[in-house]
C-alpha positions as CSV (number, residue, x, y, z in Angstrom):
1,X,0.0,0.0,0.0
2,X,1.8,3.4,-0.7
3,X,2.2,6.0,1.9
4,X,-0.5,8.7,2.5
5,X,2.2,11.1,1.1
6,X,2.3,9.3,-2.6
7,X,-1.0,9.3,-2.5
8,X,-2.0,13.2,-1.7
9,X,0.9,13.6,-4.6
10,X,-0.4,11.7,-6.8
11,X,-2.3,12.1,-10.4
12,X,-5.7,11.4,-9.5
13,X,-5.0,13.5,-6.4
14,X,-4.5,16.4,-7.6
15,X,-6.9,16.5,-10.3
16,X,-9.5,16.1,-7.6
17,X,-8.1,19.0,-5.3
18,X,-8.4,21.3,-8.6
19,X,-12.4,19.9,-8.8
20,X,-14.6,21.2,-6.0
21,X,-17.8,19.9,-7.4
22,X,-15.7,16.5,-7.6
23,X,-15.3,17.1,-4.0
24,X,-18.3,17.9,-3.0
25,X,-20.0,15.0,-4.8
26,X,-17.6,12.6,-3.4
27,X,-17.9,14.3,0.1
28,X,-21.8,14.2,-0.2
29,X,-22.2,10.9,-1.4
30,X,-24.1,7.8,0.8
31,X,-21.2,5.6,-0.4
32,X,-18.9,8.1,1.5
33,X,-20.5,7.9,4.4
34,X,-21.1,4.1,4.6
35,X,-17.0,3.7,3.6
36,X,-16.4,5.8,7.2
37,X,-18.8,3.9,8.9
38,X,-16.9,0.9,8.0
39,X,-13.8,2.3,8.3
40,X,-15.1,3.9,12.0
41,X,-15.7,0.1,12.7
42,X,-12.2,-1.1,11.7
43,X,-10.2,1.7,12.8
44,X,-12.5,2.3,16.2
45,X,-11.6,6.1,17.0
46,X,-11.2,7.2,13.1
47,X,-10.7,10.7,14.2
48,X,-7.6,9.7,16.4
49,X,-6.4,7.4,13.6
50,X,-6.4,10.0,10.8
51,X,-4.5,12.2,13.4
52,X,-2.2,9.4,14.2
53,X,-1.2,8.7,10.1
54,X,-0.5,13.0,9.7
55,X,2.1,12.5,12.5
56,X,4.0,9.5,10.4
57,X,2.0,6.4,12.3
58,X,-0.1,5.4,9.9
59,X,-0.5,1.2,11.5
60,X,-4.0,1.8,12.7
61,X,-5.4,3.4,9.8
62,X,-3.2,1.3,7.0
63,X,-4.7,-1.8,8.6
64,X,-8.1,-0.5,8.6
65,X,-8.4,0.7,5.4
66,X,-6.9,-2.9,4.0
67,X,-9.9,-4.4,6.0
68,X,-12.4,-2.6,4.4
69,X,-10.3,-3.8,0.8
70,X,-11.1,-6.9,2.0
71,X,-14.8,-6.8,3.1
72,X,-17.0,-7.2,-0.1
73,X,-19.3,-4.3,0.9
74,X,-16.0,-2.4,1.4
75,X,-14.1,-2.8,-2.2
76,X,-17.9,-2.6,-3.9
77,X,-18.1,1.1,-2.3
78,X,-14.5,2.0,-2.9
79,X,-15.1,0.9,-6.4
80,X,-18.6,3.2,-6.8
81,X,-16.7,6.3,-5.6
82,X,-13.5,5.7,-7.9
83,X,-16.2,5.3,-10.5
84,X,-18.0,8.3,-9.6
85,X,-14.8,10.2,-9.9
86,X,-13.9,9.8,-14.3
C-alpha cells in the first residue's frame, strides 16, 4: 500500500483538489458515508487514527483501510466512488 504522502501527490489527487464539485460529490455521497462507517468500525476512534497517520503512524489506519479492501461491501463502495470520480 503506498504511503498517505504518494498518494496526496499523486495524479488522480491532484486532479480532484483542482475539482470542488468532484469534491463535494464525493464528500456528499451515501457511499462516503457508509465507507467511514466501516472504516469507524475497523479503525474504532477514526478521528484519532487519521491524526495518528499525519504525524507519520499510519499502522491503525493502514490496517483499517486494507480491512475494508477486504470486506465485499468495502471494495464494492470503494469501487462506486472511484467510478464516480472519471
Amino acid at each position: 500500500m503506498p504511503n498517505f504522502d504518494e498518494l496526496l501527490k499523486g495524479k488522480e489527487a491532484s486532479r480532484l483538489m483542482k475539482d470542488p464539485a468532484k469534491l463535494e460529490q464525493l464528500r456528499d455521497a451515501p457511499e462516503t458515508r457508509r465507507v467511514f462507517d466501516l472504516l469507524s468500525q475497523s479503525a474504532g476512534d477514526l478521528e484519532a487514527a487519521a491524526q495518528k497517520a499525519v504525524k507519520g503512524d499510519a499502522a491503525q489506519l493502514t490496517d483499517a483501510i486494507r480491512q475494508l479492501m477486504r470486506d465485499p461491501e468495502g471494495a464494492k463502495l470503494l469501487q462506486k466512488m472511484k467510478d464516480s470520480l472519471q
